[in-house]
N, C-alpha and C positions, 0 to 999 in steps of 0.2 A: 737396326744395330749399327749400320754404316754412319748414321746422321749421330747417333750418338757419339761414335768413337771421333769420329771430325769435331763435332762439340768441346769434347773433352781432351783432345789434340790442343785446340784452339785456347783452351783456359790454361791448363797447364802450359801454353807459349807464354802468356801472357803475366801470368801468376811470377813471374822470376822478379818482376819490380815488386813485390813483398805486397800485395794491397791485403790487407786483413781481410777474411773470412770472403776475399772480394764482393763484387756485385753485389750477389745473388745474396749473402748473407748477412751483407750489412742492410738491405733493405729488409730481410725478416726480420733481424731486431727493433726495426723503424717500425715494420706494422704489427708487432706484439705490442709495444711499448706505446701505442697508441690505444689498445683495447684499455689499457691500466690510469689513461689520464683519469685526474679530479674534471670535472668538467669546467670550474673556472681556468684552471690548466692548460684545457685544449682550447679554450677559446682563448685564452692569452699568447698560446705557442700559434694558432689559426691567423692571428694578429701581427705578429712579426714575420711570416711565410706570405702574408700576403704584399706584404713590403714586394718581393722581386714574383711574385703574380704564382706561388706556389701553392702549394693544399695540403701537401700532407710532409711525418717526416723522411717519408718512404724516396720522396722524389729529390732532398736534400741528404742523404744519408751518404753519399758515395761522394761527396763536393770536395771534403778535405783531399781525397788520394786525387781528382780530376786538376786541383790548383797546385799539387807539389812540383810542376814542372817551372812554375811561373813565381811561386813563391817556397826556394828551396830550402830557408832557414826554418819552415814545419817538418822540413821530412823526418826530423829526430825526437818530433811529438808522437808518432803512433807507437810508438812501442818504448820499456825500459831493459836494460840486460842485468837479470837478477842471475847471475853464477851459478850453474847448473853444480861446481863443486867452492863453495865459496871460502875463501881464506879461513884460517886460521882464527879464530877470535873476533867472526863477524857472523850476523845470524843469514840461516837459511834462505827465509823470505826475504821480501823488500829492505832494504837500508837508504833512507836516501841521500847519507852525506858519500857512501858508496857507489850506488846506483844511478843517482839523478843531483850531480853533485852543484849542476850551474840550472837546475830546475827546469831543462831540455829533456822532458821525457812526457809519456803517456799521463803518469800518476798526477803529475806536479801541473799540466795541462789541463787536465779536469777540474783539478783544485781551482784551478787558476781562470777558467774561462766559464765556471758554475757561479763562482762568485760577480763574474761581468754581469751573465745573465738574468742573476737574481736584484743586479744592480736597477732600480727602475729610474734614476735619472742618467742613465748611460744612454747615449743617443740608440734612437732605435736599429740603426745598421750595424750598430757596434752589438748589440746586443742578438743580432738575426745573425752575423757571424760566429759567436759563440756557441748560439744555439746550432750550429752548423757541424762544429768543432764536436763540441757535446755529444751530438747523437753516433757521430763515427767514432769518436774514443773513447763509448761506452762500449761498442764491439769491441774495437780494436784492443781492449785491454781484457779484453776476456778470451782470445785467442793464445792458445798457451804458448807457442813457440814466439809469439811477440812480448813477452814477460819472461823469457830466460834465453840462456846464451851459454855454449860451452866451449869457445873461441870460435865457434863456427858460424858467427854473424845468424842465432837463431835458428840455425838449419839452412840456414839460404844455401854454407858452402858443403850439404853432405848432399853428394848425388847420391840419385835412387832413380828404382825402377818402376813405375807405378802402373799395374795395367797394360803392361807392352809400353810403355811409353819412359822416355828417359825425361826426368826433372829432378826437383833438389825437395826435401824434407819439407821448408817451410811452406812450397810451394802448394804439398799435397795438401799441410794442414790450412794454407790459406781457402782454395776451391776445390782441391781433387775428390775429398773423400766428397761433398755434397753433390759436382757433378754426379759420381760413381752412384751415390744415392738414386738419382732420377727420379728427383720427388716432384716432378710437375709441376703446376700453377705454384709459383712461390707464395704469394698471398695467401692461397686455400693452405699450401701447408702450415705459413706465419699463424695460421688462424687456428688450424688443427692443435700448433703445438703451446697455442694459448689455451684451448681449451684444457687441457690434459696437467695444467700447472692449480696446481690443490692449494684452498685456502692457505693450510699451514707452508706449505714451498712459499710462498710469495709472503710469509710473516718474518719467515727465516730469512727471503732473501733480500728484501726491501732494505735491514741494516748495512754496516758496514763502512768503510769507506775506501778512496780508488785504492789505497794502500793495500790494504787486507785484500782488497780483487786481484791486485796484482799478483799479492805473495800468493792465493789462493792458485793462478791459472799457472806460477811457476812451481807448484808442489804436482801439477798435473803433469807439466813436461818431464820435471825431476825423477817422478814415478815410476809413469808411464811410457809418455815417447823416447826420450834415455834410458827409463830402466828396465819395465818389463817386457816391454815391447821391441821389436827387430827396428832400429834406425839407421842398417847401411854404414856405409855407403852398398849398396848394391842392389837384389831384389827386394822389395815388401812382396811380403807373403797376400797369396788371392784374399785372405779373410781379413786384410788390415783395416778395408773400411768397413767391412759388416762390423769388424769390434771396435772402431774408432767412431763411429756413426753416434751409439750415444749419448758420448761422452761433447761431439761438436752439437746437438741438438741441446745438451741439458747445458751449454755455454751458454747456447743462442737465449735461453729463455733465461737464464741468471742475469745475460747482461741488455735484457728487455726489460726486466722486470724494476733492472737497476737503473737504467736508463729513466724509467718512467716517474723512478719515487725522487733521484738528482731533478727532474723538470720539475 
């Protein structure tokens, strides 16, 4: 229990520079979204990983949030702020002469670096950085508090109590609730929660585009983490991640699923 609580001390320190679903979660979506390739697929995605001496996209999946220190003009690709209460005569979901108005955001990134990839005379480095890009802001736009905003920089600026431990909203929903989970071997569970995804989920989920993901994970924050649920400032209740748990599991596997049908 001691090694735990240090654990999860340690993620929540860490979690305050916003990284989507962190670590732990953007490599699940990397090894679900690997069980779904076409097989010419994976041996064309095997192709460009092996460019910088990699294998899977499990060990590329964290790259965008490791290079925003060095390259700071990405930092405003993970995520869009779709307006938890949006103007007057503008819609709910995504807008993107609103929301992503110089095409610096999540949605317009996907657009933008799916089509590199699909590009095959773009040099192959340009194309192994996209595919870079790709596989983290397929998470990252399925993470609801990085898809909405209700002048609180996404949760970042609502302190909360989480666990005995003091951090901010977006933080919880970046790592807290999955530490809190204690779900072991990440792979085994990446793997469990591909099993458990039904023909027809993966017929439903495969359409769509980053637009509709977006508005889709800001009708989740709009709902839930703003509406029906406690978001503070102050304590989250003991039961917030047993009820948030799986709502972040049924993300994880939407934005694998989507991940794998964009490759």
């Amino acid at each position: 229990m001691k090694a735990f609580a240090a654990t999860l001390a340690m993620v929540i320190a860490l979690s305050g520079r916003a990284l989507a679903w962190g670590e732990e979660g953007h490599r699940i979506v990397a090894e679900i979204a690997e069980q779904y390739l076409e097989p010419t697929t994976a041996r064309q995605v095997r192709e460009l990983l092996a460019i910088e001496n990699t294998t899977t996209l499990a060990e590329v999946s964290t790259w965008a949030d490791e290079i925003r220190g060095q390259r700071r003009e990405t930092a405003r690709w993970h995520y869009v702020n779709i307006p938890i209460h949006p103007p007057a005569g503008t819609p709910a979901g995504y807008d993107a002469a609103r929301d992503c108005p110089q095409g610096e955001c999540v949605v317009a990134k996907i657009d933008e670096l799916s089509a590199v990839l699909r590009d095959k005379a773009a040099p192959p480095r340009q194309r192994l950085e996209a595919l870079k890009f790709v596989v983290h802001f397929a998470a990252d736009i399925h993470q609801p508090l990085h898809c909405a905003d209700d002048g609180d920089r996404g949760g970042n600026d609502i302190r909360v109590a989480f666990l005995g431990r003091q951090t901010n909203l977006h933080a919880v929903w970046d790592t807290a609730i999955l530490a809190a989970a204690r779900i072991g071997d990440e792979r085994a569970y990446a793997l469990r929660l591909a099993r458990s995804i039904t023909p027809a989920e993966l017929g439903q989920w495969r359409g769509g585009s980053a637009a509709a993901w977006a508005t889709e994970s800001s009708d989740i924050a709009r709902r839930l983490i703003y509406g029906e649920w406690p978001h503070g400032p102050g304590d989250l209740p003991a039961s917030y991640a047993e009820k948030a748990m799986p709502v972040v599991s049924l993300q994880l596997e939407k934005a694998a699923v989507r991940l794998a049908a964009v490759l």
